[in-house]
C-alpha positions as CSV (number, residue, x, y, z in Angstrom):
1,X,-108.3,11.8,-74.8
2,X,-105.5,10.1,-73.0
3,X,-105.5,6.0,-72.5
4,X,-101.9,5.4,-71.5
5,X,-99.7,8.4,-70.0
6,X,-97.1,10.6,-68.4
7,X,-98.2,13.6,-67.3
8,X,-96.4,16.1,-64.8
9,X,-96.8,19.4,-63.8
10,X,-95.1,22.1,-60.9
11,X,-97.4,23.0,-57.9
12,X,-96.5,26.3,-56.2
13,X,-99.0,26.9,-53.3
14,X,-98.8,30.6,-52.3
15,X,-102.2,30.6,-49.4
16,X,-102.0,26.7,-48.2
17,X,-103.7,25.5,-44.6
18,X,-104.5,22.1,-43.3
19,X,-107.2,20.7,-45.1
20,X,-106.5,22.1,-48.6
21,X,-106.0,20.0,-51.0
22,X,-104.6,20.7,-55.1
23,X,-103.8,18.6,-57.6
24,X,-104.6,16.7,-60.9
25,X,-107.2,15.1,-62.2
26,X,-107.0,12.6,-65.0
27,X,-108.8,9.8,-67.2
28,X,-111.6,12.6,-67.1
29,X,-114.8,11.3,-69.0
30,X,-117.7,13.0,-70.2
31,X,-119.7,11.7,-67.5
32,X,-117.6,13.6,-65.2
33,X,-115.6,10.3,-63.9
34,X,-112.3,10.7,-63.3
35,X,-109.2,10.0,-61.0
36,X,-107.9,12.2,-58.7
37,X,-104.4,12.7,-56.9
38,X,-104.7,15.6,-54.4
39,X,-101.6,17.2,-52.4
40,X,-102.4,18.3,-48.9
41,X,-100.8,21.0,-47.8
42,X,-99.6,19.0,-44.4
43,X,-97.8,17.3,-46.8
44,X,-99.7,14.3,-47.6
45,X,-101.1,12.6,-50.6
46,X,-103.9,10.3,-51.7
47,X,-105.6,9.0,-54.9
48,X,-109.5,9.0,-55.7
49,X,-111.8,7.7,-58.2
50,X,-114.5,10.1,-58.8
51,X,-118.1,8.6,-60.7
52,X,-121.3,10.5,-60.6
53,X,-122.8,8.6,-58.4
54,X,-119.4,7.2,-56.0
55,X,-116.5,8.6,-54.8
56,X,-113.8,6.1,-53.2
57,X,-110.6,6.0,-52.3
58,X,-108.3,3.9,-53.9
59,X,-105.9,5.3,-51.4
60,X,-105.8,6.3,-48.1
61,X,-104.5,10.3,-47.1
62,X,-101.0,9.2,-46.8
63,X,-97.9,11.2,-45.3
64,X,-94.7,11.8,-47.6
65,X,-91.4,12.9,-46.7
66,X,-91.2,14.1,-50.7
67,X,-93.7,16.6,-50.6
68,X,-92.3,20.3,-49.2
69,X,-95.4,20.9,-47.2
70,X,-97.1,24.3,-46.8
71,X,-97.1,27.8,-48.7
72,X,-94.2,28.8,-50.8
73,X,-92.9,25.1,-51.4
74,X,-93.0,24.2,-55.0
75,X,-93.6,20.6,-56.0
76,X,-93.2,18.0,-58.8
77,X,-96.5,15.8,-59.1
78,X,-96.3,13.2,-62.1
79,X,-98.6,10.3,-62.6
80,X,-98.2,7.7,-64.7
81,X,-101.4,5.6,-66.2
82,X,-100.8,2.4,-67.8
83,X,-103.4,-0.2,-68.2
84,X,-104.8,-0.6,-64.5
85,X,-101.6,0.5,-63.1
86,X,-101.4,3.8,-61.7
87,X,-98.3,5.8,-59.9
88,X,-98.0,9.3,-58.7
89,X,-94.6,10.5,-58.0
90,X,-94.0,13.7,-56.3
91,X,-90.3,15.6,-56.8
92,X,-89.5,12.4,-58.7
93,X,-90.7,9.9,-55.6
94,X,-92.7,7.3,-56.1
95,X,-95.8,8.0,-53.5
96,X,-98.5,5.9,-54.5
97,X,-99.7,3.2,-56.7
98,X,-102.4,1.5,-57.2
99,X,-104.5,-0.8,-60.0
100,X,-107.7,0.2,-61.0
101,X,-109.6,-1.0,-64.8
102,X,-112.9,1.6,-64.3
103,X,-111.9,4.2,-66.2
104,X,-109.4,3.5,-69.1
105,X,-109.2,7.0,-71.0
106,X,-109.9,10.6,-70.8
107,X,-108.9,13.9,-70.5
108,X,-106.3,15.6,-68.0
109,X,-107.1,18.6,-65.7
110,X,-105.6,20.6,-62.3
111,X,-107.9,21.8,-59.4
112,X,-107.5,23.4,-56.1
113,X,-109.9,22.8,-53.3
114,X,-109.7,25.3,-49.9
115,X,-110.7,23.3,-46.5
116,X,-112.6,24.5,-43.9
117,X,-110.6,27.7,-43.9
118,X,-111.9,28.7,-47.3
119,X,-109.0,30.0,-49.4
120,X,-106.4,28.5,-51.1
121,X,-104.0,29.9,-53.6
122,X,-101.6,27.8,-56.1
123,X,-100.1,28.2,-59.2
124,X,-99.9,25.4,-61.6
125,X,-96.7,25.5,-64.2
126,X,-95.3,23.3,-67.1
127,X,-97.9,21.0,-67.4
128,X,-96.6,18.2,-69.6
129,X,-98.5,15.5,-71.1
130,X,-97.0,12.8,-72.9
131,X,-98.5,9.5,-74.8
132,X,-97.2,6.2,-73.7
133,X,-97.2,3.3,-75.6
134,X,-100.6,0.9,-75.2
135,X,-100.8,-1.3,-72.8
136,X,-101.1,-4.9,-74.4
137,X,-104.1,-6.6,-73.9
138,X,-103.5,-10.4,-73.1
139,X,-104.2,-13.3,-75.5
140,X,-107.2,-15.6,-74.1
């Protein structure tokens, strides 16, 4: 179980088409809630929280000149999670952010979901996790 983190790892789609998504998801609880950063292979971005009952977005599917869009281009996604405050970066960009308090801890994973063409390939390397300091909680 993770509260505060770093965590990136090296996406390599080799079969990619509009629609598909890949990426990691994090804070993952036993419930099956969870946040989720997801790489489009148009080269675009966006951030969910996934509950069993709700999924919303915390961000909208958002373009990025730092992703290298498509099959065969190998990318960087890192997200931080401090406190509320959370940040993807991708190839060392800052992408997204956003502040949400649901879901404070949990486990990291990496998925791959194919769109309405129904195949996707990637390859997920060097996945680093690394502890970051707790985030204070402030006095009353």
């Amino acid at each position: 179980m993770f509260g505060d983190f770093y965590a990136e790892v090296e996406l390599r789609p080799a079969v990619c088409s509009p629609g598909d998504e890949f990426g990691m998801a994090f804070r993952q609880t036993p419930s099956g809630g969870h946040y989720r950063v997801s790489l489009l292979c148009e080269g675009a971005v966006r951030l969910l929280r996934v509950l069993p009952d709700q999924t919303s977005a915390l961000t909208e599917v958002t373009p990025s000149g730092a992703i290298i869009p498509g099959a065969e281009g190998t990318n960087l996604l890192a997200v931080t999670a401090q406190g509320p405050l959370l940040r993807v970066y991708v190839n060392r960009q800052l992408v997204l952010e956003d502040r949400d308090l649901r879901l404070a801890a949990g486990g990291v994973g990496l998925f791959t979901r194919a769109g309405t063409g129904g195949q996707t390939t990637v390859a997920f390397d060097n996945l680093s996790v690394y502890a970051l300091p707790a985030t204070p909680t402030p006095a009353p």
